[in-house]
N, CA, C and O of each residue as an XYZ file, in Angstrom:
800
protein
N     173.430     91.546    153.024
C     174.408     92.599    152.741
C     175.500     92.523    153.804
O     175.298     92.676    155.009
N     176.521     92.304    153.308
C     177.784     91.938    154.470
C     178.313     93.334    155.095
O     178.398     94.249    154.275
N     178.685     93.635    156.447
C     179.668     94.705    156.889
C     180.981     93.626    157.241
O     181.059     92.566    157.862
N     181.909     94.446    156.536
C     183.474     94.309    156.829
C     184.553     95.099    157.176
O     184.937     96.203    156.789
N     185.144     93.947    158.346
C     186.098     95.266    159.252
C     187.171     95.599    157.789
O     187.453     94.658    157.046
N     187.484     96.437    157.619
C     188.109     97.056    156.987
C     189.818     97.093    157.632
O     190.724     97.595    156.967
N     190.050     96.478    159.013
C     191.360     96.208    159.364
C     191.649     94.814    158.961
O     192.762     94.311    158.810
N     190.655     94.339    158.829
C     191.026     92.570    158.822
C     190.648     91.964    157.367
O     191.007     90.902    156.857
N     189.726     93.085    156.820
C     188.887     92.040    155.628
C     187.818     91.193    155.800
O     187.054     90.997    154.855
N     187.624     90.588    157.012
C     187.019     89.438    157.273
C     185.516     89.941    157.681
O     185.498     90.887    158.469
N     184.148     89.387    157.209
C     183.232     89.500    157.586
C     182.848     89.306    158.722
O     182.785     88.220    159.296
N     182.487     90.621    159.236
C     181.780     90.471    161.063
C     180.389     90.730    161.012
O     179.833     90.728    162.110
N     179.622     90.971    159.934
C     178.625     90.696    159.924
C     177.287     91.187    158.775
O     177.542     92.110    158.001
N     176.208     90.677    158.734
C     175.208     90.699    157.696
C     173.851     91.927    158.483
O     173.408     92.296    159.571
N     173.663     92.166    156.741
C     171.884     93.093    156.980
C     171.111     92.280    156.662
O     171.553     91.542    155.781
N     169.622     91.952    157.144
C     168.911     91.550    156.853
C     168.028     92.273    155.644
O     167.492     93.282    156.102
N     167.759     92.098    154.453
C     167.241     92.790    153.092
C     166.104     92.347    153.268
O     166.047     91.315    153.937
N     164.915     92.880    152.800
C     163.493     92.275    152.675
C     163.437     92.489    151.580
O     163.878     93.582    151.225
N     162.718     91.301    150.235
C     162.507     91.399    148.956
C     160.946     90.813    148.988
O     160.601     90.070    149.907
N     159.988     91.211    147.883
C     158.642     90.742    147.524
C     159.310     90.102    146.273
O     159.950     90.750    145.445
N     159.129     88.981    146.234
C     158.712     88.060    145.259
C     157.501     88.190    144.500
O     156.822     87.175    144.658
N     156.845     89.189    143.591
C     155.648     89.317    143.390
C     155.637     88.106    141.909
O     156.539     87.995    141.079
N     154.101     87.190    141.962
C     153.922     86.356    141.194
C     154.307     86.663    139.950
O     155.049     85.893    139.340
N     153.822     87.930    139.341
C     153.557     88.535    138.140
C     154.949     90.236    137.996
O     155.519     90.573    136.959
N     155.031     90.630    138.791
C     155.943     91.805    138.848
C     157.357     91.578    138.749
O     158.158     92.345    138.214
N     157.735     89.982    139.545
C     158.841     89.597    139.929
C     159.770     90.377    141.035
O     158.982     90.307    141.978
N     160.652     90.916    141.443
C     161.411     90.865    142.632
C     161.200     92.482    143.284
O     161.456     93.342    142.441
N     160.987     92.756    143.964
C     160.058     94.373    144.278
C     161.040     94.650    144.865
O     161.622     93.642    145.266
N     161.770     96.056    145.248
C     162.638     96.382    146.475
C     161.405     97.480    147.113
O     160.361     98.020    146.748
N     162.660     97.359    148.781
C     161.166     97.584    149.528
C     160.468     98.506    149.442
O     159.278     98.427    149.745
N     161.530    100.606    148.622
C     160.541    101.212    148.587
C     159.323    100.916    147.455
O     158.710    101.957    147.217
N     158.859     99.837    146.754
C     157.989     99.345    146.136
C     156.809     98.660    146.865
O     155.898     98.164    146.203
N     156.808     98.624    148.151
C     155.813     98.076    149.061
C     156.050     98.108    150.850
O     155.210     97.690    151.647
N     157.296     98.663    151.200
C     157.207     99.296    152.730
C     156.100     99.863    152.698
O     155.145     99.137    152.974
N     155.819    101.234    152.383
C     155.005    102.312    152.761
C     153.478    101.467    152.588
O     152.600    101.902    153.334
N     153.182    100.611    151.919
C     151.862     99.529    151.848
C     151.841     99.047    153.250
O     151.001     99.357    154.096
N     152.801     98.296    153.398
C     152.899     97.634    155.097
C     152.818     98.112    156.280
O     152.343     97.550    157.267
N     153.453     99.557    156.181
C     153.489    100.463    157.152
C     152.000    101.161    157.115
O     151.396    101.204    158.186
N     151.343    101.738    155.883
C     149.911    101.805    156.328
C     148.841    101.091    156.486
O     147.754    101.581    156.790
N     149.004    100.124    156.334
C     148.154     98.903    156.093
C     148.140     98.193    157.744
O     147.191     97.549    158.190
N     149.649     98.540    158.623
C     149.704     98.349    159.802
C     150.689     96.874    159.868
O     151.572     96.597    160.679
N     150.099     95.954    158.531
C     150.954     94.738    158.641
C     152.492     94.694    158.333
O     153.162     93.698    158.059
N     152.914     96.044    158.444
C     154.621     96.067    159.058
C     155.165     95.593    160.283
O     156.344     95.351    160.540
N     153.934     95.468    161.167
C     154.343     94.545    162.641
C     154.368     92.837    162.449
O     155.390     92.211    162.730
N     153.144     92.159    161.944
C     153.671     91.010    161.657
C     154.687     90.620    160.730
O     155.279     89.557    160.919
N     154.957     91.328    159.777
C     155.645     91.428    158.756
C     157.182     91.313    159.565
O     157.963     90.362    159.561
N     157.307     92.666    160.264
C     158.470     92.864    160.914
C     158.860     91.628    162.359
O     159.902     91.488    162.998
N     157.766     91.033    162.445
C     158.227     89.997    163.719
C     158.553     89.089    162.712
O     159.736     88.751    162.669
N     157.710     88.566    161.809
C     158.485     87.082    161.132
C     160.061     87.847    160.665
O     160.982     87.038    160.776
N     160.335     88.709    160.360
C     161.467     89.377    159.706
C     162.738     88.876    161.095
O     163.744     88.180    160.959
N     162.189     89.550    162.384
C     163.358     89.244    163.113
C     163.367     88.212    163.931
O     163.906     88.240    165.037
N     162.540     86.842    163.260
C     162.294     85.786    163.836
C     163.393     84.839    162.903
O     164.231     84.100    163.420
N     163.166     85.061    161.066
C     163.889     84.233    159.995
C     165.539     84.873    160.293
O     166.587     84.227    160.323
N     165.345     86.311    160.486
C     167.005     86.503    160.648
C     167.807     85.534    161.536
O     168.529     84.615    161.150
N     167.460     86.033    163.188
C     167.667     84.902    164.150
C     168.101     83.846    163.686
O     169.251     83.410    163.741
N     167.320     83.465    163.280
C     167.010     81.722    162.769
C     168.213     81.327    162.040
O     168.683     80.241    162.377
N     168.869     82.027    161.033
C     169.474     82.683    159.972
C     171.062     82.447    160.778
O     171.986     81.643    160.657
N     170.726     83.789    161.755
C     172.289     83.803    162.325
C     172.629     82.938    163.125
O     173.804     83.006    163.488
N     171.947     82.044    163.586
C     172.290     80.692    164.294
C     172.948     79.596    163.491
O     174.008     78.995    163.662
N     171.885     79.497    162.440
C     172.378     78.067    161.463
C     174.070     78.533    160.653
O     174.979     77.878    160.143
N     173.770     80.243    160.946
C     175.311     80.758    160.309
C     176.141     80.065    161.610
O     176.784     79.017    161.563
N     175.962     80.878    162.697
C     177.028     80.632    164.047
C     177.274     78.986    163.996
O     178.456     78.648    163.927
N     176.392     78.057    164.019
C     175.995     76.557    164.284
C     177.560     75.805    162.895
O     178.273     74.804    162.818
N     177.355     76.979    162.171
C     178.532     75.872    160.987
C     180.080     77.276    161.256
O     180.774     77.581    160.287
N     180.264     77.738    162.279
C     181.674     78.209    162.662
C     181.384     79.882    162.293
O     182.183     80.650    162.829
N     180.316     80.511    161.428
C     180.119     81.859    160.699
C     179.873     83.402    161.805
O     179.103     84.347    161.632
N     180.823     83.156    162.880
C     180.055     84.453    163.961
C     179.438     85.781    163.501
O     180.257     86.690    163.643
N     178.397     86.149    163.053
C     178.288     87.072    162.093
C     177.300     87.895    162.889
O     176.343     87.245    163.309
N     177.321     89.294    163.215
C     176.043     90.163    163.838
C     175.099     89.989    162.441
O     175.528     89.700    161.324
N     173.836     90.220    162.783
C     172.953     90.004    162.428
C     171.667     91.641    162.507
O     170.845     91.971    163.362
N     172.064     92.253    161.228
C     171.400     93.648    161.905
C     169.712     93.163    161.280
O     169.506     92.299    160.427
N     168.877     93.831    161.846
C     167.857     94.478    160.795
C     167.345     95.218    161.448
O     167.461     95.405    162.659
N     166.129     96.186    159.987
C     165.847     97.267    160.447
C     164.288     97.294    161.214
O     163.344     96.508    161.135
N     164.448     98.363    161.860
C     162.715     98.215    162.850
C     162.287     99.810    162.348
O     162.832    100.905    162.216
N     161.038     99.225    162.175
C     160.032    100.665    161.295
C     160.158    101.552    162.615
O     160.654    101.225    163.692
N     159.464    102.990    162.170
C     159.010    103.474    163.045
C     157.652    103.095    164.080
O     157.600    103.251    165.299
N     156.515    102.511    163.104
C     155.514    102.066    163.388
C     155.669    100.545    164.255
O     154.615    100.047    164.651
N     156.945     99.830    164.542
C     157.072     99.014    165.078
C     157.891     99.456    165.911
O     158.415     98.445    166.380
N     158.558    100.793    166.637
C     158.948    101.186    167.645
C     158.100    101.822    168.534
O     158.452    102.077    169.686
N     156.704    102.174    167.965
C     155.742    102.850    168.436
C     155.169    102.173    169.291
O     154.425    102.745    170.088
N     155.351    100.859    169.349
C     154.462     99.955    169.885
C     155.003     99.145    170.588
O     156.078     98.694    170.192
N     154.354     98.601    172.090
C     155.104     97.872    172.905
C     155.499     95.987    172.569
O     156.397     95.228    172.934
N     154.636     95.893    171.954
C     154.749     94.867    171.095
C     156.278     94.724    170.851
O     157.007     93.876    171.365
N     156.559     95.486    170.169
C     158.593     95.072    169.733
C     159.286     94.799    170.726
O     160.422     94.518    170.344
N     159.150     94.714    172.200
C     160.211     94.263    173.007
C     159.204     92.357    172.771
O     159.564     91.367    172.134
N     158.654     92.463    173.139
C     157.676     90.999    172.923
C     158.649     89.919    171.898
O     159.294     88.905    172.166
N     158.395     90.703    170.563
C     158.797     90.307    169.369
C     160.177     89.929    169.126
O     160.609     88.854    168.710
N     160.923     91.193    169.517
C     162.700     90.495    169.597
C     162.961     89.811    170.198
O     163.888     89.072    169.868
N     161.984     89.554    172.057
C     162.324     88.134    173.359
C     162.065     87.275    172.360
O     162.976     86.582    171.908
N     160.550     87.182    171.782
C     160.475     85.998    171.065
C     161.671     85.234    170.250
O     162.367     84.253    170.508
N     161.596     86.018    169.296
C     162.449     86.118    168.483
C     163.923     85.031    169.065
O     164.284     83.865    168.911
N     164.237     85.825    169.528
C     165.640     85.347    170.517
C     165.569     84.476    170.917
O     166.629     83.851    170.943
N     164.062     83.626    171.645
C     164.052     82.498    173.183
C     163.735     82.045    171.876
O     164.885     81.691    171.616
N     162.942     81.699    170.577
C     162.478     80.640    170.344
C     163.518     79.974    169.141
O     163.303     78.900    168.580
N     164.429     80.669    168.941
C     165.719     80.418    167.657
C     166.858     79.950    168.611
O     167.743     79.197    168.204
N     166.808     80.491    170.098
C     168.635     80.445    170.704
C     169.279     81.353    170.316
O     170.285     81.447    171.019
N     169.234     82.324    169.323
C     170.226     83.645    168.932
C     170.808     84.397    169.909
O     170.105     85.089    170.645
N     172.356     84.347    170.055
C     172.952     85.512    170.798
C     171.766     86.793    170.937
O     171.213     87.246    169.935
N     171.542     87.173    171.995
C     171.230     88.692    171.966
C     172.152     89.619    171.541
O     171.750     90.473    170.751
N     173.731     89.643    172.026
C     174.282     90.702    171.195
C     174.743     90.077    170.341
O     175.941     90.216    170.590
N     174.675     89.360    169.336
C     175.113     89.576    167.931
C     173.630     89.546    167.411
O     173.356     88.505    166.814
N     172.619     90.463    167.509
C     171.264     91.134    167.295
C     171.413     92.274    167.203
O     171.731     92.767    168.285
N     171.296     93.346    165.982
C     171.363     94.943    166.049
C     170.428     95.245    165.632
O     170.156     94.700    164.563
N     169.634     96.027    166.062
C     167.979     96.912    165.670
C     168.393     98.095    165.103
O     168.707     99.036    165.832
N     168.438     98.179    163.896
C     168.703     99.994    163.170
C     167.376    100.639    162.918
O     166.276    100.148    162.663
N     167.685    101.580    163.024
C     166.866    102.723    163.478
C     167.317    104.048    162.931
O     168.372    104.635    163.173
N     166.237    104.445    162.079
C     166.307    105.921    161.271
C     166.169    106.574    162.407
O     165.517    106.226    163.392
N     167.028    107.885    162.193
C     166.760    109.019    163.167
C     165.599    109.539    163.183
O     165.374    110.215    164.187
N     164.453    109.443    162.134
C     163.421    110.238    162.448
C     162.619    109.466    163.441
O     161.747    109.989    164.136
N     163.017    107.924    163.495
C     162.275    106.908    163.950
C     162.598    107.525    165.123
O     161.561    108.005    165.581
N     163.840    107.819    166.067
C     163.890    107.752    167.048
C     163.449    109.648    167.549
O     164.106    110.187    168.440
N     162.603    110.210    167.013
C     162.314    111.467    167.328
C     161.005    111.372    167.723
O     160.568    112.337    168.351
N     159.924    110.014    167.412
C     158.662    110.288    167.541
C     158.605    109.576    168.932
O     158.802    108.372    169.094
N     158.280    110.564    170.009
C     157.809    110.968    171.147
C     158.752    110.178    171.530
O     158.765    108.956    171.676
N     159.683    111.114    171.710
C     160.864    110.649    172.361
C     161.185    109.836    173.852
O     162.104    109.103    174.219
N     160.086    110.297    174.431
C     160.005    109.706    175.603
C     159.821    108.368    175.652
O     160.686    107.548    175.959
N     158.726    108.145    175.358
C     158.162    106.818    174.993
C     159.123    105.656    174.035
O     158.916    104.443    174.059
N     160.216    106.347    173.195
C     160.831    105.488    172.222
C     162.124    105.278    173.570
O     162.392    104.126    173.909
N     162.757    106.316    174.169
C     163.584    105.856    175.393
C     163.186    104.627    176.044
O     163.767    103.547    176.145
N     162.197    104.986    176.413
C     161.781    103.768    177.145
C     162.199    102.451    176.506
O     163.170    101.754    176.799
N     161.144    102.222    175.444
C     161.131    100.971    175.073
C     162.919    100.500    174.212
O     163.330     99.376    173.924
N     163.517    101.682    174.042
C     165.210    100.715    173.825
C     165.484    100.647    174.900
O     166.418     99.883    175.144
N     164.809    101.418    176.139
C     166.309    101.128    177.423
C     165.585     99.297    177.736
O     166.337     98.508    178.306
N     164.544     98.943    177.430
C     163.841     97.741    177.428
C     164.948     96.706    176.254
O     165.645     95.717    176.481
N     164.812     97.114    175.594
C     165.340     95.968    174.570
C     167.127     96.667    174.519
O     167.964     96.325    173.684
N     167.267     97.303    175.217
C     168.628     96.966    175.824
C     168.635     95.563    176.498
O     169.169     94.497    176.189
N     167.851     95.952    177.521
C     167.966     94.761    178.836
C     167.936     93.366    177.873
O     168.296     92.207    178.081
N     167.632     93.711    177.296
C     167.583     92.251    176.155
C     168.753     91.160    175.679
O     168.820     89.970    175.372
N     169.910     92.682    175.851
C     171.001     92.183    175.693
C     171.597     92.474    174.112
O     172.774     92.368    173.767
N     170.362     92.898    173.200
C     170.838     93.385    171.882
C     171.453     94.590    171.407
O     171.710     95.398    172.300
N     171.737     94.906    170.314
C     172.590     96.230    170.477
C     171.778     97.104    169.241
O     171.249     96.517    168.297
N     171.760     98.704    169.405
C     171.591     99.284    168.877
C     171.619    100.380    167.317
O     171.702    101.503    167.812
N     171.604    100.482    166.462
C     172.282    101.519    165.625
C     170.968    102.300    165.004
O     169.795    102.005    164.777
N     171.955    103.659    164.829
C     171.388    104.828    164.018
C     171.543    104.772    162.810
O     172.725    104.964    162.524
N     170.605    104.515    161.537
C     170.594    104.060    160.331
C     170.657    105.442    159.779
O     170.107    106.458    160.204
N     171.571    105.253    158.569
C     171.879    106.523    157.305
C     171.920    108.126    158.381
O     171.464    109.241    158.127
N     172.636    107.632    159.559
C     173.445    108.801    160.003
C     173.576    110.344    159.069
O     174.502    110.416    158.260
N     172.990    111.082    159.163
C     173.603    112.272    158.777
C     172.236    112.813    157.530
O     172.522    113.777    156.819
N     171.273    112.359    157.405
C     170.112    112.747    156.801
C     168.791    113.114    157.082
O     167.825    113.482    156.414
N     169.052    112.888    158.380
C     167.663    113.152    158.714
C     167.783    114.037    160.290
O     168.870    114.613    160.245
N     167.392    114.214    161.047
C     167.116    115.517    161.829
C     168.597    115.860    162.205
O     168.856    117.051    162.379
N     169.845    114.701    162.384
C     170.839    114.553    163.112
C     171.323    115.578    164.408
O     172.342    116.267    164.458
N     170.523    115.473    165.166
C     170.631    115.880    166.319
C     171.865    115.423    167.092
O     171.800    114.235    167.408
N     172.657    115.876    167.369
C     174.027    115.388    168.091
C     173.449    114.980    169.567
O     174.104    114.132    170.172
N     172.244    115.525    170.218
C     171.746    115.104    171.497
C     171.579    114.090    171.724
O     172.070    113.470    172.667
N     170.542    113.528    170.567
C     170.328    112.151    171.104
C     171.248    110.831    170.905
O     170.879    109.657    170.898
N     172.330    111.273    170.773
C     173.359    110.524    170.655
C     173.991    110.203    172.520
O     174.820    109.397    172.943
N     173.314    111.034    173.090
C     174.022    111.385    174.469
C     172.874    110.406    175.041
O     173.078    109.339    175.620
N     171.313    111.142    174.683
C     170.136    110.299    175.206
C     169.918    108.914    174.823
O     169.526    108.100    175.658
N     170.128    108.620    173.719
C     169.674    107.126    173.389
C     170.656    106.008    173.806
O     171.798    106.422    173.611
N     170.657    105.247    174.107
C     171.339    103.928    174.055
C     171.688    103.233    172.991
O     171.323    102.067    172.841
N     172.723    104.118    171.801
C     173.155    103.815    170.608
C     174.568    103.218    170.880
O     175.368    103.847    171.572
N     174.936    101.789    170.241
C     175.640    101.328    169.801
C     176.564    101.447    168.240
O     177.795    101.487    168.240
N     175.804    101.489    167.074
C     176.341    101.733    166.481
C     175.741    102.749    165.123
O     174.718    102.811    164.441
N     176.893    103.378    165.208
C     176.202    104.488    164.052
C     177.037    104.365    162.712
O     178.222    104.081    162.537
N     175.716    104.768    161.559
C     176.112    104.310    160.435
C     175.564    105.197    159.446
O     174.485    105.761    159.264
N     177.112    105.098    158.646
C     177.112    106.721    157.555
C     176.521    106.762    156.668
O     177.065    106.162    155.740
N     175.080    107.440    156.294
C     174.779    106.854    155.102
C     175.294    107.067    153.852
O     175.859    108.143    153.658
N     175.226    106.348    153.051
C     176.012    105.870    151.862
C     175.672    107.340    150.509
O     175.988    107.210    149.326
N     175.146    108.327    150.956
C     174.954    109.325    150.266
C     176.639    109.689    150.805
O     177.529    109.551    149.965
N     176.887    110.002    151.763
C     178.548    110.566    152.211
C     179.753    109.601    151.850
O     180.932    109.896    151.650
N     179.100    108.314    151.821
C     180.241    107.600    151.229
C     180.677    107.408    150.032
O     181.844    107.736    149.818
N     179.963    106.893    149.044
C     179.789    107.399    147.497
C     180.681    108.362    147.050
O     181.674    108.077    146.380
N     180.370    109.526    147.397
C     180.606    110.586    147.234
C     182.417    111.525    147.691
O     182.925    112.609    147.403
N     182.911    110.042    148.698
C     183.866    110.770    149.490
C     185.231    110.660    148.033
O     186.091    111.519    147.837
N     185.117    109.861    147.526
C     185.702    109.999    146.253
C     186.148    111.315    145.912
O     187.197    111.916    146.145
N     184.942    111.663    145.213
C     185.178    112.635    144.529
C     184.618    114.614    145.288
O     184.753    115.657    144.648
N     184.189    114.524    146.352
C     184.076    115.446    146.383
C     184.708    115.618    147.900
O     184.824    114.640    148.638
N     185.144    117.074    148.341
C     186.360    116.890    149.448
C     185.155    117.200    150.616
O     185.302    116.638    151.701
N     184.046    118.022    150.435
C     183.022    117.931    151.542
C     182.129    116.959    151.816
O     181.325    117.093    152.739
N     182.176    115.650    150.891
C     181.945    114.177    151.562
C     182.691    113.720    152.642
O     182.470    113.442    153.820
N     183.798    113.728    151.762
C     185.427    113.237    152.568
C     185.385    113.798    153.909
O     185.534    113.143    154.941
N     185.198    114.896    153.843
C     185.078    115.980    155.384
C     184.284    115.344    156.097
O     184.730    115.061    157.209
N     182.957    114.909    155.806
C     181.887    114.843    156.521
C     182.389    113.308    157.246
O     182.568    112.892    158.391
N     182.466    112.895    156.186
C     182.069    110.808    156.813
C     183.806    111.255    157.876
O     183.642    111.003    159.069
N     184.702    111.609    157.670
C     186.064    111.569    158.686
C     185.204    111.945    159.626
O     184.628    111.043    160.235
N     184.922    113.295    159.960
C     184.014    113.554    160.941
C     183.044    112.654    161.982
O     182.912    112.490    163.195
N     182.445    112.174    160.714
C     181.806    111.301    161.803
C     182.292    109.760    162.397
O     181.679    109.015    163.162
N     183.633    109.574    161.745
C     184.163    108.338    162.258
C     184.834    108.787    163.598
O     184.704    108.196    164.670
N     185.719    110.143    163.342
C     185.997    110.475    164.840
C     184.897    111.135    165.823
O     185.299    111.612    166.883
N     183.520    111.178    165.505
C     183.037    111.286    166.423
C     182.171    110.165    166.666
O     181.534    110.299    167.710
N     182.006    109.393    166.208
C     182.351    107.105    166.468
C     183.148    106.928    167.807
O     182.819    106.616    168.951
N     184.368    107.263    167.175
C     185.833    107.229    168.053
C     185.447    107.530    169.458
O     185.169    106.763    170.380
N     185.492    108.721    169.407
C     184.960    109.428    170.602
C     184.123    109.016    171.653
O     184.334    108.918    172.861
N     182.834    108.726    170.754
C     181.399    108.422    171.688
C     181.408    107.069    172.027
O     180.419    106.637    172.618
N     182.715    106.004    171.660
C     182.673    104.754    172.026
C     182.068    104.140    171.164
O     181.731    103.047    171.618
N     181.580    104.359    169.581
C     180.425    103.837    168.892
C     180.747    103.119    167.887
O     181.108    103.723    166.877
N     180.724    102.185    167.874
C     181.152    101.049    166.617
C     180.438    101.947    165.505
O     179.253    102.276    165.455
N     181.609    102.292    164.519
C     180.910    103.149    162.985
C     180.716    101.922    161.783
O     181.326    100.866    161.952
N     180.051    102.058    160.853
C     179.715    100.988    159.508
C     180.002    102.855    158.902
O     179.807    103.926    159.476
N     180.430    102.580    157.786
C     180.118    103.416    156.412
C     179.517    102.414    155.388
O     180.059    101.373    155.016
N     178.177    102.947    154.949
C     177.052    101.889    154.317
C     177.926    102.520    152.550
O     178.619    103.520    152.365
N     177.576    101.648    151.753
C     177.698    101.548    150.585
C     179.105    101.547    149.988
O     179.368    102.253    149.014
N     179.867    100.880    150.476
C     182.046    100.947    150.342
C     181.418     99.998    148.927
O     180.645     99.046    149.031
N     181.788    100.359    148.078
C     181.829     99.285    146.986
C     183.482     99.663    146.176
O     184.013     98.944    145.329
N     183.855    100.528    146.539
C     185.438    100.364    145.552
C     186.671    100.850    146.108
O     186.441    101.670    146.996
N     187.800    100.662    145.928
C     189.133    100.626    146.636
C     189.533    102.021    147.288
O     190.347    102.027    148.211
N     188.927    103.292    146.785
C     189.205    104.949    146.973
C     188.165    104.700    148.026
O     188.748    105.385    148.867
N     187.399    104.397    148.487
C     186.168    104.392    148.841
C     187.018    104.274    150.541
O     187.267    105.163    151.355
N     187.316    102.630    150.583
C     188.061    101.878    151.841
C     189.279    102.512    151.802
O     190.154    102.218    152.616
């Protein structure tokens, strides 16, 4: 899934999508089998090969001229655990991948469970050199605090406010809002789901 600067046109960078190929079902999206992985626990190996093929991915892109960030997303159940700083070094030392053109998104609820403990381990995979974002901005606890506490790079609108900025003027309100408070906090903004010209 491409993000594009919207001053230039030009692609600055890709999401990493996870699809099941099921033998018999054919092509699953993920709420059809996340919540399996996540209780089942195998959302951690799952999620290391995930930000091992991206890597891999945004190199052979960079390697033919393509500078492209490279986001994907990290469960909650794989922020819980110290394991994920492990997994992204890996990740990184064994592909060559820029660390910052690497972004870890992160649901806000993700970043509420025991807050202490989740500080920690980004101010860790800071040191990493990768960069941060707050996934579908504006749905879930949106605490304006931890915008101050976390080590967020980039925040991103979810596509319920964008959709919508069309046609209704308290979308429109909302996503401006949060681009100038982007502006403000120094925070590289994405608005997720731009698919038509009123939209951009």
């Amino acid at each position: 899934q491409p993000t594009i600067d919207l001053t230039t046109g030009i692609v600055i960078g890709v999401e990493a999508l996870l699809r099941w190929r099921h033998p018999e079902r054919g092509l699953i999206q993920p709420h059809g089998f996340i919540p399996a992985l996540e209780s089942s626990g195998l959302i951690v190996p799952v999620g290391e090969w995930v930000l091992h093929e991206a890597c891999r991915q945004g190199l052979e892109w960079h390697s033919k001229g393509h500078a492209m960030a490279m986001s994907v997303n990290v469960s909650a159940i794989q922020l819980q655990r110290d394991r994920i700083i492990d997994d992204v070094h890996g990740a990184l030392t064994t592909t060559g991948f820029e660390p910052s053109m690497l972004i870890l998104e992160l649901t806000e609820s993700t970043l509420m469970n025991d807050v202490e403990a989740t500080l920690a381990r980004l101010s860790l995979l800071k040191t990493l050199g990768v960069r941060l974002a707050i996934d579908d901005f504006g749905t879930g606890y949106s605490s304006l605090a931890y915008l101050r506490q976390f080590p967020i790079d980039v925040l991103k609108i979810d596509q319920s406010f964008v959709s919508g900025m069309a046609e209704t003027k308290e979308s429109a309100a909302i996503v401006h809002t949060l681009v100038q408070l982007g502006k403000v906090l120094g925070l590289t903004t994405v608005a997720e789901g731009g698919e038509r010209e009123e939209q951009r």
